[in-house]
MDAnalysis code that builds the backbone (N, CA, C; Angstrom):
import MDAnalysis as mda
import numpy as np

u = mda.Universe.empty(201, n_residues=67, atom_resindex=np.repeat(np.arange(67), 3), trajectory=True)
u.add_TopologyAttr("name", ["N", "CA", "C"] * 67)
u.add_TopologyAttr("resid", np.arange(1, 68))
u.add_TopologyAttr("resname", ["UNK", "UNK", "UNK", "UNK", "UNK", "UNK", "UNK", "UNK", "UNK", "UNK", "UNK", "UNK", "UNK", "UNK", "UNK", "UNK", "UNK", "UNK", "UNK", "UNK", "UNK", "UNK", "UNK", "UNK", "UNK", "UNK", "UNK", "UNK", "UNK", "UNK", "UNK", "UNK", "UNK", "UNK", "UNK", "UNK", "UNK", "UNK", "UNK", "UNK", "UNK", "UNK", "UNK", "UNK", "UNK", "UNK", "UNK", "UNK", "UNK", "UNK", "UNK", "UNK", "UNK", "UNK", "UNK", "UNK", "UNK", "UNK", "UNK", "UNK", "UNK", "UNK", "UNK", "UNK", "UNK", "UNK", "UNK"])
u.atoms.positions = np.array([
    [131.816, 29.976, 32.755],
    [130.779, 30.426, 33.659],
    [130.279, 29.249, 34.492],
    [129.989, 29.985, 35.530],
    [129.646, 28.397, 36.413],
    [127.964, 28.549, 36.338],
    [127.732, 27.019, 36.838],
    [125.878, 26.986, 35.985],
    [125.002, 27.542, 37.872],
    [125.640, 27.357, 38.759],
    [125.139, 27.439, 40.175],
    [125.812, 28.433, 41.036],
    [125.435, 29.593, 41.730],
    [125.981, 29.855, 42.656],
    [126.407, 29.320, 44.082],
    [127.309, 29.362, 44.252],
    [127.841, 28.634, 45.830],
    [127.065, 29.248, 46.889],
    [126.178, 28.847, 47.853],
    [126.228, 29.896, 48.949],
    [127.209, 29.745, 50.009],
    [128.294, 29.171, 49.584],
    [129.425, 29.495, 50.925],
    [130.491, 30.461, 50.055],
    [129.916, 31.201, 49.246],
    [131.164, 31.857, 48.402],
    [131.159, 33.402, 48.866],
    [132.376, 33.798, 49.480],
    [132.699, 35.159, 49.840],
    [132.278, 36.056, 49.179],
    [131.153, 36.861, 49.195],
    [131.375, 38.675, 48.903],
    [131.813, 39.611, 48.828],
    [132.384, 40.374, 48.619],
    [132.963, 41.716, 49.126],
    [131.757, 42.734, 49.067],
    [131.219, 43.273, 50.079],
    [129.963, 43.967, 50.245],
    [130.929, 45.584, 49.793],
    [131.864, 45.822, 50.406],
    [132.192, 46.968, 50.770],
    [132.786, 47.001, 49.121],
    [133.385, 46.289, 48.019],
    [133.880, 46.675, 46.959],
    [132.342, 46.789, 45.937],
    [131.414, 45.935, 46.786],
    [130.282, 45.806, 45.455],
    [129.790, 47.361, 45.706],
    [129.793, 47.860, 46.998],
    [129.203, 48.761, 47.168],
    [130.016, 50.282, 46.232],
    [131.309, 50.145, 46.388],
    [132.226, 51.055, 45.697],
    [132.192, 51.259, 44.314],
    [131.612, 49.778, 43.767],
    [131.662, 49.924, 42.375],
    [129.855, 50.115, 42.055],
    [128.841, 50.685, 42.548],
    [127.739, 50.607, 42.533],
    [127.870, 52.364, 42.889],
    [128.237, 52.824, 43.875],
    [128.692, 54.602, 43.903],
    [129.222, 54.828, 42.524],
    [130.488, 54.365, 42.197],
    [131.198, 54.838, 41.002],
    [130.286, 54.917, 39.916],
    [129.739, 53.955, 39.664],
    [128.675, 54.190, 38.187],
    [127.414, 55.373, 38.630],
    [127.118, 55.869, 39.706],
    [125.840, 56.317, 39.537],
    [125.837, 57.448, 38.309],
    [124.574, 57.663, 38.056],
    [125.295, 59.049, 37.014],
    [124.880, 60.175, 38.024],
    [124.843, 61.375, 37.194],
    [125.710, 62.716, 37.654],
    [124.091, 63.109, 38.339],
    [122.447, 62.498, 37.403],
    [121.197, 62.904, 38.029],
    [120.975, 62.471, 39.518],
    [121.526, 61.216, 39.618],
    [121.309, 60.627, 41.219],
    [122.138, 61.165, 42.106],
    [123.435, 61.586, 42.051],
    [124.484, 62.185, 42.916],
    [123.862, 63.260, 43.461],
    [123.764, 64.047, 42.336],
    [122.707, 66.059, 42.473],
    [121.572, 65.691, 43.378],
    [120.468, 64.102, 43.735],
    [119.676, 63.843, 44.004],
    [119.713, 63.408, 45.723],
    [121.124, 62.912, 45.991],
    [121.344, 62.643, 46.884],
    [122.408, 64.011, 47.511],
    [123.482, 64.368, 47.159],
    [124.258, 65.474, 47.833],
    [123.174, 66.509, 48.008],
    [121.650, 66.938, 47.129],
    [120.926, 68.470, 47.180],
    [120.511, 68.195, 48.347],
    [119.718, 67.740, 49.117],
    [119.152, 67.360, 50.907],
    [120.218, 67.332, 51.545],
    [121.378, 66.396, 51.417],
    [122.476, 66.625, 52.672],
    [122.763, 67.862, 52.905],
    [123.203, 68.629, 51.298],
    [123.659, 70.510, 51.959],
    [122.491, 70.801, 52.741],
    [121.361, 70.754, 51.816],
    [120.046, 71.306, 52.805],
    [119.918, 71.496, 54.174],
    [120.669, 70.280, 54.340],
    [120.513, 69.657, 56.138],
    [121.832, 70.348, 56.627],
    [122.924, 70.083, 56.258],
    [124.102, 70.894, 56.985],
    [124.047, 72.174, 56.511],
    [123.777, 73.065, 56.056],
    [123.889, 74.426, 56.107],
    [123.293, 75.093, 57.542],
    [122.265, 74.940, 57.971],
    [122.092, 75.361, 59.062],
    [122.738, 74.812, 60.243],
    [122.640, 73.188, 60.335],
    [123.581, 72.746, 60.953],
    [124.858, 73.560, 61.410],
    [125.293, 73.533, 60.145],
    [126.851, 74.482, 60.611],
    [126.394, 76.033, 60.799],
    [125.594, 76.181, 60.599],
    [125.401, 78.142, 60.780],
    [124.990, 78.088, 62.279],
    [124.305, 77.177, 63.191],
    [123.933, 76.970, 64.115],
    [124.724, 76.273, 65.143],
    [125.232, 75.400, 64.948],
    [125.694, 74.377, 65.704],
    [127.296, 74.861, 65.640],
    [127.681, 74.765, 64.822],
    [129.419, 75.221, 64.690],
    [129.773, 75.857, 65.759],
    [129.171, 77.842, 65.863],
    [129.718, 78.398, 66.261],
    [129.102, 78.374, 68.112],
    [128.216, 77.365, 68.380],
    [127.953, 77.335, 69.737],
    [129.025, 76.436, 70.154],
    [129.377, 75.414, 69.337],
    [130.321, 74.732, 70.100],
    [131.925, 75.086, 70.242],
    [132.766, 75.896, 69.185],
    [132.813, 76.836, 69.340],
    [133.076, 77.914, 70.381],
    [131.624, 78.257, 70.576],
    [131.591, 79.622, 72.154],
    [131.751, 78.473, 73.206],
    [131.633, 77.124, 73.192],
    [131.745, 76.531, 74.690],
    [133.247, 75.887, 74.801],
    [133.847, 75.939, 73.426],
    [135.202, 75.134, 73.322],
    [136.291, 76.477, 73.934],
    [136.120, 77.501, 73.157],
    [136.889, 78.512, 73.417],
    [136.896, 79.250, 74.307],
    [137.802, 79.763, 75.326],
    [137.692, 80.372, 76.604],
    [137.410, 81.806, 76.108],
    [136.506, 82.328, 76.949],
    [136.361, 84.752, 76.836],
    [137.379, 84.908, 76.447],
    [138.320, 85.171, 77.112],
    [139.842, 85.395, 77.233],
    [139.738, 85.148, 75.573],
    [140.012, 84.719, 75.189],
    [140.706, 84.280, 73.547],
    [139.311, 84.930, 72.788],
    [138.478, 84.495, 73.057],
    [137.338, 85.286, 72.262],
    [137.384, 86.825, 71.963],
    [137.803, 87.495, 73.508],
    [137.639, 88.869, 73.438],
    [139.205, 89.129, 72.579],
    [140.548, 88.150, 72.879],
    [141.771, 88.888, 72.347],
    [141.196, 89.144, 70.360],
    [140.640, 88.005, 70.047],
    [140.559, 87.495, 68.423],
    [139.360, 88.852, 68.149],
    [138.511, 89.021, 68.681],
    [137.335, 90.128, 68.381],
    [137.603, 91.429, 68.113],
    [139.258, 91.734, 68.845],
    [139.903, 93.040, 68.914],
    [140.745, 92.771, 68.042],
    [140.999, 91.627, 67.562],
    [142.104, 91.746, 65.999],
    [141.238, 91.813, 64.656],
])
């Protein structure tokens, strides 16, 4: 073990961060994913299908509505 940390010694932010997700337990995950659905459910019930009606031409709207 070394007795000092270096401050010119490389990090890996992005692996500390990977291995700091991996351990959470299963209460903090439920804590963090329950608000995101919260937030995208309407999102997508709202937003999806307008973009959607502006992506897709009548023409194709009306052929798909009659199938």
């Amino acid at each position: 073990m070394e007795l000092f940390r270096s401050p010119l010694r490389t990090y890996d932010h992005e692996g500390a961060m990977r291995a700091y997700l991996n351990n959470l337990p299963m209460r903090t995950w439920l804590l963090l994913v329950g608000p995101a659905l919260v937030i995208a459910y309407p999102i997508a019930r709202i937003v999806l299908p307008a973009v959607i009606h502006a992506v897709v031409p009548e023409v194709v709207r009306t052929v798909l509505s009659t199938i």
